[in-house]
Rosetta silent file (secondary structure, phi, psi, omega in degrees, C-alpha in Angstrom):
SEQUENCE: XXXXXXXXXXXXXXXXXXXXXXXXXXXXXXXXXXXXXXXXXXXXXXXXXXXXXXXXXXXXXXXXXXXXXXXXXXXXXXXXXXXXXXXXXXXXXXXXXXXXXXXXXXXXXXXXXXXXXXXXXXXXXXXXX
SCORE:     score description
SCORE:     0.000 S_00000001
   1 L     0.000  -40.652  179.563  -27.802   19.206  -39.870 S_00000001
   2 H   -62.414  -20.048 -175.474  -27.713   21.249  -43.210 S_00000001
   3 H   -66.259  -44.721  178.503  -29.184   24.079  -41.187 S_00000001
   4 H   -61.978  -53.206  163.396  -26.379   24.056  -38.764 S_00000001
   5 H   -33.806  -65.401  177.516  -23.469   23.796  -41.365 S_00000001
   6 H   -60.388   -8.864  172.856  -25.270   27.095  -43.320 S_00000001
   7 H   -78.948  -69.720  161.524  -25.218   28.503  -40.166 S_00000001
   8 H   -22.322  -62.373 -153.339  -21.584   28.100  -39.629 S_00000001
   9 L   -72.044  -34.327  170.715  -20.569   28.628  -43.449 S_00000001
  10 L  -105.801   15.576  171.956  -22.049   32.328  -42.844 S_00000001
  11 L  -150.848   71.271  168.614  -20.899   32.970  -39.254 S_00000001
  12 L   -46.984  -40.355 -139.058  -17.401   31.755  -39.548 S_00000001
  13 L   -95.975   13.172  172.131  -16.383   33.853  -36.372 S_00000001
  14 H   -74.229  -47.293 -164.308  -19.178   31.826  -34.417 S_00000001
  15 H  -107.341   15.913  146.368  -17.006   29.081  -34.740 S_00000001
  16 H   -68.671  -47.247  156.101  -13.944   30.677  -34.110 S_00000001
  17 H   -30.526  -66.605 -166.315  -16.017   31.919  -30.304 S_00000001
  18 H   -44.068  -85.256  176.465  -16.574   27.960  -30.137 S_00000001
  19 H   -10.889  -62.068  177.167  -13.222   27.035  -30.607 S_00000001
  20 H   -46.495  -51.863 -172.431  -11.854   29.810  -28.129 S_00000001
  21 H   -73.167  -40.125  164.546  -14.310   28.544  -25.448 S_00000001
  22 H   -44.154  -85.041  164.314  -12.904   25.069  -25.772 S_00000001
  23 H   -17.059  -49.968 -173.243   -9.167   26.153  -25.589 S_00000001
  24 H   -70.686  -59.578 -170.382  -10.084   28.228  -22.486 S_00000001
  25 H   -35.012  -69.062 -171.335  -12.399   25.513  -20.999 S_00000001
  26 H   -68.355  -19.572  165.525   -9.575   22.876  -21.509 S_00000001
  27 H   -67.454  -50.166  164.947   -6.661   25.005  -20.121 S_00000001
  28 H   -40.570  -51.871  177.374   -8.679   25.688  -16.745 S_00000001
  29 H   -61.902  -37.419 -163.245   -9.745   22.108  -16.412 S_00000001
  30 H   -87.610  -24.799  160.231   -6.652   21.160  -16.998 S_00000001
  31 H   -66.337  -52.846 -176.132   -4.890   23.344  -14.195 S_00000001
  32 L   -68.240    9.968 -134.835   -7.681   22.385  -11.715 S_00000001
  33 L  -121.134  101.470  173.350   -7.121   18.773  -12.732 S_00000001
  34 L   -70.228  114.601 -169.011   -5.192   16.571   -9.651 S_00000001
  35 L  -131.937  137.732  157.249   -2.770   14.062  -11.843 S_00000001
  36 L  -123.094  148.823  155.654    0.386   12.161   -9.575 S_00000001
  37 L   -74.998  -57.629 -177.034    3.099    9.844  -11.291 S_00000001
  38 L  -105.551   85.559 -159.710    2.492    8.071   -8.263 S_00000001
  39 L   -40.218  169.692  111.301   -0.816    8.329   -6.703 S_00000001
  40 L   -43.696  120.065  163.279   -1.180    7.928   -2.777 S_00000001
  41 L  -119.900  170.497  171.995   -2.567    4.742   -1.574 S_00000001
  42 L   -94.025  122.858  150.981   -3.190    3.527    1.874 S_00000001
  43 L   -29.691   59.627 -159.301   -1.165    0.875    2.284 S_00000001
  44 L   -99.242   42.234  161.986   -2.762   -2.848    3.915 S_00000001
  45 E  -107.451  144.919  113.492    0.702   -4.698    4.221 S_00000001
  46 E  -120.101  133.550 -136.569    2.421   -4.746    7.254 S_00000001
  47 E  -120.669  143.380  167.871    5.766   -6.085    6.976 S_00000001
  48 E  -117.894  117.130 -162.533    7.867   -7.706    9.918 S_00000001
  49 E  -115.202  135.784  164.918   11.609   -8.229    9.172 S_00000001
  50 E  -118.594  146.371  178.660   14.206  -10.470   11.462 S_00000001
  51 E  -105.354  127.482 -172.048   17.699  -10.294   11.457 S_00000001
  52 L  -148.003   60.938 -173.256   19.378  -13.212   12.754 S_00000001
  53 L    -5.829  135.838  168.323   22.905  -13.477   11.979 S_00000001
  54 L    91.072  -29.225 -148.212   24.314  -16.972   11.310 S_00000001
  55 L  -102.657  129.140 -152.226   20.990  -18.795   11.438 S_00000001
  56 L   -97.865  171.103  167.447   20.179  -21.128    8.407 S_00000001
  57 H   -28.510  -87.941  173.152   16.525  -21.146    6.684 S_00000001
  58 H   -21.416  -68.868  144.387   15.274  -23.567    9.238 S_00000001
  59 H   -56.835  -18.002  156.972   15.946  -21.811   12.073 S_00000001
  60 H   -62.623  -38.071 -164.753   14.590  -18.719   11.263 S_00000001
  61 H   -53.720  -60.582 -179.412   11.333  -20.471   10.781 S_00000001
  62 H   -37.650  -70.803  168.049   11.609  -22.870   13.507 S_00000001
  63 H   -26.804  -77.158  176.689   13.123  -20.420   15.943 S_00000001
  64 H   -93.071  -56.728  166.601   11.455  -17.385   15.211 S_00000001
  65 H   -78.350  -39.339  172.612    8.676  -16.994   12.721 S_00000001
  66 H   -66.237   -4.577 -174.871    6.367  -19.694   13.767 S_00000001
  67 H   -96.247  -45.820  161.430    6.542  -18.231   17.350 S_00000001
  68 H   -75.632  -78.914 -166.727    5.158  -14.748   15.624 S_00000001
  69 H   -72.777  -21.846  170.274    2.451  -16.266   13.650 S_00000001
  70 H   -89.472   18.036  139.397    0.891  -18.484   16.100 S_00000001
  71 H   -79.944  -23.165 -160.475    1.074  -15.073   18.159 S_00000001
  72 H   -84.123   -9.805  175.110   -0.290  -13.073   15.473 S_00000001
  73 L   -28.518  -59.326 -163.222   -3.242  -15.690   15.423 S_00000001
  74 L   -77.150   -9.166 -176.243   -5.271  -14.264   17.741 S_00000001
  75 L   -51.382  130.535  170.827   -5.041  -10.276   15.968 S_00000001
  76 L   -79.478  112.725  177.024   -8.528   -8.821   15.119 S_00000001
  77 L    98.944   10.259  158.357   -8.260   -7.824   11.421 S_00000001
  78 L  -105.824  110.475  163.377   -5.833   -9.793    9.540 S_00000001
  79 L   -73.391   45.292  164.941   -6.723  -11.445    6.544 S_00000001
  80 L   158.475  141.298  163.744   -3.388  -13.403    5.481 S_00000001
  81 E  -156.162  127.995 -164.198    0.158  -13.691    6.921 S_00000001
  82 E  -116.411  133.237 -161.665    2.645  -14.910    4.453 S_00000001
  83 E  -149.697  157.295  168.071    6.349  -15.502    5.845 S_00000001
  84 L  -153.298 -172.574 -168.418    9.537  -16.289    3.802 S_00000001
  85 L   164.255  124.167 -174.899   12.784  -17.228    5.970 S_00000001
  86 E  -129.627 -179.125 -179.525   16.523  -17.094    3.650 S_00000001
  87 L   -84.624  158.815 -175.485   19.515  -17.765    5.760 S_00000001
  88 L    53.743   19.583  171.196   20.081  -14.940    8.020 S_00000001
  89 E   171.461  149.751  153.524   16.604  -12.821    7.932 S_00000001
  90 E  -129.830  160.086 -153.943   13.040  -13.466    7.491 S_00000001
  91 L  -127.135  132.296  157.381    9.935  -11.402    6.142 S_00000001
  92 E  -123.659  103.434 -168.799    6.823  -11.651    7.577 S_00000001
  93 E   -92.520  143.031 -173.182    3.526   -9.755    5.552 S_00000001
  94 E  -132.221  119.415 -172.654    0.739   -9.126    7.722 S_00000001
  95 E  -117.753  163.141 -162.010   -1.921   -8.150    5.105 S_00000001
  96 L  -110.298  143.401  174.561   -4.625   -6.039    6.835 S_00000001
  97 L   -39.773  170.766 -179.273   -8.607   -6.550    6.142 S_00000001
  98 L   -83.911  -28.793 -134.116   -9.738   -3.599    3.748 S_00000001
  99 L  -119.672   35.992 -179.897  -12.371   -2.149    6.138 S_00000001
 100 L  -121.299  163.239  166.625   -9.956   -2.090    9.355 S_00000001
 101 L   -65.730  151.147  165.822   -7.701    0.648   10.847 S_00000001
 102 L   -87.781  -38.433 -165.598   -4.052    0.213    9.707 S_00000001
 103 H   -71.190  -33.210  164.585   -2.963    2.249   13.139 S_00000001
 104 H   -23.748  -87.038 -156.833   -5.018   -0.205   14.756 S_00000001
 105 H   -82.446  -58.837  164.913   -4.208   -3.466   13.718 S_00000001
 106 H   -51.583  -27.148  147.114   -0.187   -2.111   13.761 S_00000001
 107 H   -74.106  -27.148 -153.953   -0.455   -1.709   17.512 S_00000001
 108 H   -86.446  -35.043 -157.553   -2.271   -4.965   17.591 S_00000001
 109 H   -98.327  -58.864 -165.566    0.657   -6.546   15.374 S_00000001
 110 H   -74.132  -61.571 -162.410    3.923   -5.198   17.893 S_00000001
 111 H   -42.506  -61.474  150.506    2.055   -6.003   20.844 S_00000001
 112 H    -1.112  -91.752  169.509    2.116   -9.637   19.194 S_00000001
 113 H   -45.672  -58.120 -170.499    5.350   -9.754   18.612 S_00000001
 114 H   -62.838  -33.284  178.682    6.676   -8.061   22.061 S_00000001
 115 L   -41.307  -37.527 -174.426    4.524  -11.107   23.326 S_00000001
 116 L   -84.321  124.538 -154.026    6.791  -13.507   22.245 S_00000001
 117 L   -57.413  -50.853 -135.080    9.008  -14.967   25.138 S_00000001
 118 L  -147.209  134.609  166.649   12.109  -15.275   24.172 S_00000001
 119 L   -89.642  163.197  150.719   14.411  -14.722   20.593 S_00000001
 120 L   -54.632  146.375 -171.083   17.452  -16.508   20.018 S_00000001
 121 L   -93.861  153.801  175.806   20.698  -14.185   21.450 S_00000001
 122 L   106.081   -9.882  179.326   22.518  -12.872   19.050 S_00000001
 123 L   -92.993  158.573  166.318   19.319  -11.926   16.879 S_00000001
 124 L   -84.268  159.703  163.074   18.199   -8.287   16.255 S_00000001
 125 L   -82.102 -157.767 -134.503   15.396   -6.848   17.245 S_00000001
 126 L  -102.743  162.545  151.159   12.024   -7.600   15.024 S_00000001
 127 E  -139.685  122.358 -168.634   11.425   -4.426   12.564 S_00000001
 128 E   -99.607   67.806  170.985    7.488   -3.479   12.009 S_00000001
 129 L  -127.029    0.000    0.000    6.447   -1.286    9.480 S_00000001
């Protein structure tokens, strides 16, 4: 260690050279360097929202969402489907396995839904994304 130091103490501009190559090194890296405030992720929610003017808690559920999840039963690749129903609209999350297509599983999910006969009139249709 004393060797190195005595090197240094009489070949200052060696460790100015050092220095330099750091400074360069870390400006380059730091250009090539991919940084987001918000990264990309792939998404594995898909969310189904009803509009149902009028229609209390109860009936969305009744009505509407339980009619979608025991279609959505039978879907190849959904781990979990989570519902909420307020007066006038329900949420439905369709979360998707990790190792499955999302484009997949998202045709798999509207077919589902288009399955079911019949909404109450006066409701909008379902929105799937």
């Amino acid at each position: 260690m004393k060797k190195v130091i005595s090197y240094f103490i009489k070949f200052p501009v060696a460790v100015n050279i050092i220095i330099m190559a750091f400074i360069v090194f870390g400006i380059l890296g730091s250009k090539n360097m991919k940084s987001s405030f918000f990264p990309l992720t792939d998404s594995k929610n898909i969310t189904i929202t009803l509009f149902y003017p009028g229609a209390s808690p109860e009936e969305m559920e009744e009505g509407i969402v339980l009619k979608i999840e025991d279609n959505l039963k039978g879907v190849v690749g959904i781990e979990r489907v989570t519902s909420v129903s307020r007066e006038n609209t329900a949420t439905i999350n369709v979360e998707i396995e990790t190792n499955k297509d999302i484009d997949v599983v998202l045709a798999d999910v509207k077919n589902a839904v288009d399955r079911v006969p019949s909404f109450p009139s006066g409701m909008e249709p379902p929105v799937i994304a």
